[in-house]
C-alpha positions as CSV (number, residue, x, y, z in Angstrom):
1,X,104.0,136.4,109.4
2,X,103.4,137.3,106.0
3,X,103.4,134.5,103.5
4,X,106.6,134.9,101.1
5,X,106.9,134.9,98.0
6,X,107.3,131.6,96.0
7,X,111.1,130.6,95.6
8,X,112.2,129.6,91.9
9,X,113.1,126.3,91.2
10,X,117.1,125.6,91.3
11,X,118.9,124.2,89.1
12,X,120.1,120.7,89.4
13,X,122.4,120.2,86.3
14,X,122.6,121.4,82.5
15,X,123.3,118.6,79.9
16,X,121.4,116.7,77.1
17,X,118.0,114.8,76.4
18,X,119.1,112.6,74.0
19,X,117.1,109.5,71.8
20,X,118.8,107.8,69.1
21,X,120.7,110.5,67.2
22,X,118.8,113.2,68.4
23,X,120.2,115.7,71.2
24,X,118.1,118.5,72.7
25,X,120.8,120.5,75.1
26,X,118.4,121.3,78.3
27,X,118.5,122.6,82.0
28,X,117.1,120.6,85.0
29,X,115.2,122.2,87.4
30,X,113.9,120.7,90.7
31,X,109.9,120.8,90.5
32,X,109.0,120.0,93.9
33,X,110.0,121.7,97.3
34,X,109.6,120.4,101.1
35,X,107.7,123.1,102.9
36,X,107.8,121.2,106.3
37,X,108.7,123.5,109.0
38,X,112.2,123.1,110.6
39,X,112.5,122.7,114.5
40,X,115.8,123.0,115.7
41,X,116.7,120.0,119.2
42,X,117.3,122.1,122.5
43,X,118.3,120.9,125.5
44,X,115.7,121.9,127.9
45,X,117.6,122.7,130.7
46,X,119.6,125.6,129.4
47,X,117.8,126.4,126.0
48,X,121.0,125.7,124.2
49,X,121.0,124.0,120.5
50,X,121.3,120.3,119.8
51,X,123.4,120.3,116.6
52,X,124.3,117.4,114.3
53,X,128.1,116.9,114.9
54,X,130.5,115.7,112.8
55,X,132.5,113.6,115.5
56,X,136.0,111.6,114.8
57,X,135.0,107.9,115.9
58,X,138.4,107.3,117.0
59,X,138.7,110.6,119.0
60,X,135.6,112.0,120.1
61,X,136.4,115.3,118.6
62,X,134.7,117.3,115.9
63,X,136.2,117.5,111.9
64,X,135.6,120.6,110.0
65,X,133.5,119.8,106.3
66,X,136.6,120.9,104.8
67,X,138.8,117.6,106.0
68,X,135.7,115.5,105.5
69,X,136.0,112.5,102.4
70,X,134.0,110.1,101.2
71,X,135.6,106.5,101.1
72,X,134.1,102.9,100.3
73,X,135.1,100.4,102.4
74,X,136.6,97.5,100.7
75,X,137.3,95.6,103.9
76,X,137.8,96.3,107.5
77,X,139.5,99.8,108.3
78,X,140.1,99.6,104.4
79,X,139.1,102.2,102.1
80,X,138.8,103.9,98.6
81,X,138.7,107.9,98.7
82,X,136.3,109.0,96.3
83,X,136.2,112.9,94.8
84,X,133.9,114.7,93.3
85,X,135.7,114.2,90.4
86,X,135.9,110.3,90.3
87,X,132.1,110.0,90.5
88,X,131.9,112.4,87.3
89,X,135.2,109.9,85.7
90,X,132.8,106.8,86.3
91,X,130.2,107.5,83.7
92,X,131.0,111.2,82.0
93,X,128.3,110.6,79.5
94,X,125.6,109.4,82.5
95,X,126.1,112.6,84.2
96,X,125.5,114.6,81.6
97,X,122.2,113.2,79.5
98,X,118.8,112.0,80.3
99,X,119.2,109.1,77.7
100,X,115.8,108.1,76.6
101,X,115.8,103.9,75.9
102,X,112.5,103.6,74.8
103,X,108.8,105.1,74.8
104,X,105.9,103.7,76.3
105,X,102.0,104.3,77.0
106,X,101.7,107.1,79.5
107,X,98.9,105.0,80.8
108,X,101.8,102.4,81.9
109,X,103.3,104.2,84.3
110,X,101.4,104.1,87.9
111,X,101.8,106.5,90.7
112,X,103.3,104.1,92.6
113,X,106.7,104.3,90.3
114,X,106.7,108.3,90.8
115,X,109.5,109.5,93.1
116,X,110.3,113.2,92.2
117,X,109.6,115.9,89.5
118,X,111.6,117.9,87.4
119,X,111.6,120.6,84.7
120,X,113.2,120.7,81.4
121,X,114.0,123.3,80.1
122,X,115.7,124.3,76.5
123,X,118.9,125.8,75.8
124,X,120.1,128.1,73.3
125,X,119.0,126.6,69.8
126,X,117.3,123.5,71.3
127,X,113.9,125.1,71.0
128,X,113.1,123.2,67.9
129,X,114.3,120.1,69.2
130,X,112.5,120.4,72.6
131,X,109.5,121.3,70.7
132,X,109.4,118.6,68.2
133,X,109.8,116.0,70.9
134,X,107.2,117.8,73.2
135,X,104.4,117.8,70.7
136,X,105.6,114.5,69.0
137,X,104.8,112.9,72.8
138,X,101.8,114.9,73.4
139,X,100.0,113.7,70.3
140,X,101.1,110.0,71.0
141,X,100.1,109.9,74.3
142,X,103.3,108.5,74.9
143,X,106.2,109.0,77.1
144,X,110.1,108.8,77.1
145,X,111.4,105.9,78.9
146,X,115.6,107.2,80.1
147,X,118.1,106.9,82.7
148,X,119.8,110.1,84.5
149,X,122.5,110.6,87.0
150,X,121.6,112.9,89.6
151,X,123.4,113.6,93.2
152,X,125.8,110.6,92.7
153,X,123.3,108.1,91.9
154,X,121.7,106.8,88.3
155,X,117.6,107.2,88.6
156,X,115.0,105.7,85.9
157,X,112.9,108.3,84.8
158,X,110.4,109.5,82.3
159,X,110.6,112.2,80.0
160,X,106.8,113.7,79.5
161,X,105.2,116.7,77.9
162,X,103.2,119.0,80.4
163,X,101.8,122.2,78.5
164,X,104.8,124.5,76.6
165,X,107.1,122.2,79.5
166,X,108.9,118.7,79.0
167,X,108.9,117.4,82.7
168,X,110.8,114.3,83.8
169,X,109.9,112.5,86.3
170,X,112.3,109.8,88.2
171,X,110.8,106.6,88.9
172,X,111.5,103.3,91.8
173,X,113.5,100.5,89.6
174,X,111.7,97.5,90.2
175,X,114.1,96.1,92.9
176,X,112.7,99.0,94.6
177,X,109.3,98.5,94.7
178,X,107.2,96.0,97.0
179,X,105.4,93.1,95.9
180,X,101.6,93.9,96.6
181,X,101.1,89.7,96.7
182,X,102.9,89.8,100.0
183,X,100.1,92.3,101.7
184,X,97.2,90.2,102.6
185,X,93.9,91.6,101.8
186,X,91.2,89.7,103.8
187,X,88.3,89.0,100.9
188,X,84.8,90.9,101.3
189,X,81.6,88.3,100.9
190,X,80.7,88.8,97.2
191,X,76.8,88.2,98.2
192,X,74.4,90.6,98.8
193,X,76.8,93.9,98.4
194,X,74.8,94.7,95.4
195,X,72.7,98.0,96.7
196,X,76.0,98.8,98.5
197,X,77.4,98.9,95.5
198,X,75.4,100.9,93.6
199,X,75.1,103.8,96.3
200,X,78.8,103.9,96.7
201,X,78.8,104.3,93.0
202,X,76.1,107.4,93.7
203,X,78.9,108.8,96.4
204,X,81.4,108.4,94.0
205,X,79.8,110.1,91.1
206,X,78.3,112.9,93.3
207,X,82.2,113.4,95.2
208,X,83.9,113.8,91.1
209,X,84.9,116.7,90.5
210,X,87.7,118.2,87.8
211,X,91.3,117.8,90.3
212,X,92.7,121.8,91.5
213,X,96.1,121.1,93.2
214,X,95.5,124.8,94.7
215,X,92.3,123.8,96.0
216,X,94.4,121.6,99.0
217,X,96.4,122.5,101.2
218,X,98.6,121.0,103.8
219,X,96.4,122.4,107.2
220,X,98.6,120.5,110.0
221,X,101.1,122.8,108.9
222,X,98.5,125.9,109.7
223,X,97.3,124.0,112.7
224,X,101.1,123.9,114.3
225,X,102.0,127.5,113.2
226,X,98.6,128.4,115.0
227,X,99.6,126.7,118.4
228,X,103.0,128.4,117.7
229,X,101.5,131.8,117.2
230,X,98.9,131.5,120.6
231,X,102.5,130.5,122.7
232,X,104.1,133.6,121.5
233,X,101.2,135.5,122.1
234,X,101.2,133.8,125.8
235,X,104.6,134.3,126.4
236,X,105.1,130.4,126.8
237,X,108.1,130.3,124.5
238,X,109.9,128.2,126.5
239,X,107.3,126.3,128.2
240,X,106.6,122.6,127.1
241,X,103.1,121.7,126.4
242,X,102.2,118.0,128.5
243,X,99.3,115.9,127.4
244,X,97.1,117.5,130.1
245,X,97.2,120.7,128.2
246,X,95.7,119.1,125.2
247,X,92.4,118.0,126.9
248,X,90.4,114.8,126.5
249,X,91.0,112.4,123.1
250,X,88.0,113.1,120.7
251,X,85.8,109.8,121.2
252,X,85.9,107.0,118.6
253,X,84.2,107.2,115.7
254,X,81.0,105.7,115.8
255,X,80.2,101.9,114.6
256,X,77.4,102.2,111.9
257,X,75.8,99.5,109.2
258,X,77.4,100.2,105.7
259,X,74.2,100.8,104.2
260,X,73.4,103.5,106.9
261,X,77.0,104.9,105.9
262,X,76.4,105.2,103.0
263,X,72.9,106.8,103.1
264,X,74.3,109.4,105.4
265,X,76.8,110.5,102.7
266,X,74.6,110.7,99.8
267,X,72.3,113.0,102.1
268,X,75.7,114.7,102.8
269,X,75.6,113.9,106.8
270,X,78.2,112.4,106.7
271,X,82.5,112.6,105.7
272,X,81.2,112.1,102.5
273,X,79.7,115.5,102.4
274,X,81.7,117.8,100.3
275,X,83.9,120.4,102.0
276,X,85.0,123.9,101.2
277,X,88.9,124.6,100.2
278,X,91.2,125.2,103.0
279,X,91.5,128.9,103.5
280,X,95.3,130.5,103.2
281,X,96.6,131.2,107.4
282,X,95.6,134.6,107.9
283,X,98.7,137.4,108.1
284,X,100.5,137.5,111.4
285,X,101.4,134.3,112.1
286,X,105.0,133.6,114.2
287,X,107.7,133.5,112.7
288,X,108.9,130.2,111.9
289,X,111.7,128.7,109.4
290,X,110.9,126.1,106.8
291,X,113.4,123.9,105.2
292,X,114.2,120.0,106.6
293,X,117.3,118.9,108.5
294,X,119.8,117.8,106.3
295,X,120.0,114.1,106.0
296,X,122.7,112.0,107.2
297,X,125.4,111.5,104.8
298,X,125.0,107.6,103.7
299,X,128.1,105.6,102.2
300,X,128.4,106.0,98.2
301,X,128.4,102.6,97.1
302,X,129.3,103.2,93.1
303,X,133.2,103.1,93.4
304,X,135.1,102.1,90.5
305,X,138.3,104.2,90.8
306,X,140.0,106.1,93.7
307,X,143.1,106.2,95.9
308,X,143.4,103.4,98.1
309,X,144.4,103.8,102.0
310,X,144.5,102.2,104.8
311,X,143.3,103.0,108.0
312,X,145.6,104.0,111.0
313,X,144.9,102.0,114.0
């Protein structure tokens, strides 16, 4: 199947970037798409789909999205409804702005705070604005520490120039992240790693190379619409594949000295050895939908206004 074309990014809100008096009107954009590929549940016996259903607890039937609310519970069977509308009321101002709190060393951030991308993008006669705090952050090296509300929830983020583009970026809070003191790392013996050292230094150097995001590419992906491509072609649409099918395990990798390791890299015998760029599927390939199931709808937990029921026994 022919590879489409690239989807544009959607838009997630329009509002304000905004830093002590300053207010740059802007539209944010979603920089980052799942490209998984989407199986649909079956039930084997008949072919028929396995859907998510919406199922009434207390009567085992389906409810239609339209009679569907969301309510935080309070105490047993006890509830607040929540709209749209009271999650907007909460914070009017939080769902509107990325409100920058403070600017920091790029450098400062690790990729272990990134979540998700974004784009920022100006609005009519915010040009100079966004440009000014663009290049302003560019020359500094710095970047925008602020807070946004996005899809009910308020994200820390960083505001950060990225060419003609301002790109925020939302980050874990720190209650979020996990300690690295609590993983135990056994300690190597200091002594005599020296020449080890040094070559893996040599690999290193001789692996560096300027990073190409285009030069990767995610080949399990390729590999699965392959194996679905030979079933069409086989006429095993239907037909599970058992481990039998699959053939022998490859063997273990094999148990070498470090040093030798390392000498079989640097002569590029080993994984060391550079590779070329995965090559694009060729045209043809079976049809298959991408996308990801939607995820389960978890409880909002940011109530502070609402009507107030009861549940009926």
């Amino acid at each position: 199947m022919a590879r489409s074309a690239k989807p544009k990014p959607h838009v997630v809100w329009k509002g304000a970037v905004v830093f002590g008096l300053v207010n740059i009107p802007v539209t944010l954009y979603s920089a980052a798409r799942d490209n998984d590929l989407d199986f649909d549940w079956l039930d084997k016996r008949d072919m028929a789909p396995v859907g998510y259903q919406r199922i009434n607890k207390s009567t085992g039937k389906p409810v239609e999205p339209e009679n569907i609310v969301k309510g935080y519970a309070i105490a047993k069977g006890e509830y607040v409804l929540m709209s749209d509308a009271d999650f907007k009321a909460a914070n009017p101002e939080a769902t509107q702005t990325v409100e920058i709190t403070a600017f920091v060393e790029a450098s400062e951030i690790t990729p272990a705070h990134f979540v998700a991308p974004f784009f920022l993008q100006p609005q009519k006669r915010a040009e100079k604005g966004y440009a000014l705090l663009r290049d302003t952050l560019a020359k500094a090296g710095r970047v925008g520490v602020a807070t946004v509300v996005m899809y009910r929830k308020q994200h820390l983020a960083i505001v950060h120039p990225d060419g003609k583009l301002l790109r925020l970026n939302t980050l874990r809070f720190a209650d979020e992240m996990v300690d690295p003191a609590t993983i135990e790392v056994p300690e190597a013996r200091a002594a005599g790693l020296a020449r080890e050292r040094e070559m893996a230094a040599r690999l290193i150097d001789d692996m560096t190379e300027p990073f190409d995001a285009e030069r990767y590419r995610n080949t399990y992906r390729d590999d699965l619409l392959a194996r679905i491509e030979q079933k069409v072609k086989s006429g095993k649409t239907q037909v599970l594949a058992t481990d039998e099918d699959v053939g022998a395990p490859a063997k273990g990798a094999q148990v070498i000295d470090l040093m030798e390791a390392l000498k079989q890299s640097l002569r590029g015998g080993g994984k060391g050895e550079r590779r070329p760029a995965a090559k694009a599927p060729a045209k043809g390939r079976a049809g298959a939908r991408t996308g990801s199931k939607a995820p389960g709808r978890s409880a909002e937990r940011t109530a502070t206004r609402g009507t107030r029921v009861r549940k009926r026994a």
